[in-house]
Wavefront OBJ file of the C-alpha trace (Angstrom):
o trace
v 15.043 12.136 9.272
v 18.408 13.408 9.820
v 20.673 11.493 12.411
v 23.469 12.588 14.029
v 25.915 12.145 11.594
v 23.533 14.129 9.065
v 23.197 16.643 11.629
v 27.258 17.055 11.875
v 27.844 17.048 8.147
v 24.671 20.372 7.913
v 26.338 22.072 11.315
v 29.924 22.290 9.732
v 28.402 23.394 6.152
v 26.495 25.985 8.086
v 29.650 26.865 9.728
v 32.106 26.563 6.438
v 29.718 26.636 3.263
v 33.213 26.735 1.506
v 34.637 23.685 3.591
v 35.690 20.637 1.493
v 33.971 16.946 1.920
v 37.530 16.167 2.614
v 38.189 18.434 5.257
v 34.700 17.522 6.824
v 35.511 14.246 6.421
v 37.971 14.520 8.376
v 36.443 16.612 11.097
v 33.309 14.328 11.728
v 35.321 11.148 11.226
v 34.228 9.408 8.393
v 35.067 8.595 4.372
v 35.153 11.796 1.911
v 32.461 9.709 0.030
v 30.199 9.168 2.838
v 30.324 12.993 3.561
v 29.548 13.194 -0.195
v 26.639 10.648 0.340
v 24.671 12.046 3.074
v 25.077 15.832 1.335
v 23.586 14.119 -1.950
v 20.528 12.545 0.301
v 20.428 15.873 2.362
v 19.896 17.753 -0.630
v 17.650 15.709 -2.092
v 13.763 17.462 -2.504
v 12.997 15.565 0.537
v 14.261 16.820 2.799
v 13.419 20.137 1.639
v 10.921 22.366 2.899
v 7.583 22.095 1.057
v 6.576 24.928 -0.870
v 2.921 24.824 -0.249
l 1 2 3 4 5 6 7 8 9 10 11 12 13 14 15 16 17 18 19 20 21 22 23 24 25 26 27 28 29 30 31 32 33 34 35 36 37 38 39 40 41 42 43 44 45 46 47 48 49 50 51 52
């Protein structure tokens, strides 16, 4: 399950697909590599929708 730091890193891709994990890093207050991190888990195939 997402928490809310998941949920800020996914609302400022939605809002900037083009943004940088710097930049975001910046924004939502944390390391460039824990931006990195939690993209890497949030695009991992679970958290993706099931196909069937």
């Amino acid at each position: 399950m997402p928490d809310d730091l998941d949920r800020k890193i996914i609302h400022g891709l939605n809002c900037s697909p083009q943004v940088s994990f710097r930049h975001l890093s910046e924004v939502v207050g944390v390391s460039e590599q824990t931006v990195a991190r939690r993209y890497s888990a949030c695009a991992a195939p679970a958290w993706s929708a099931s196909s069937g």
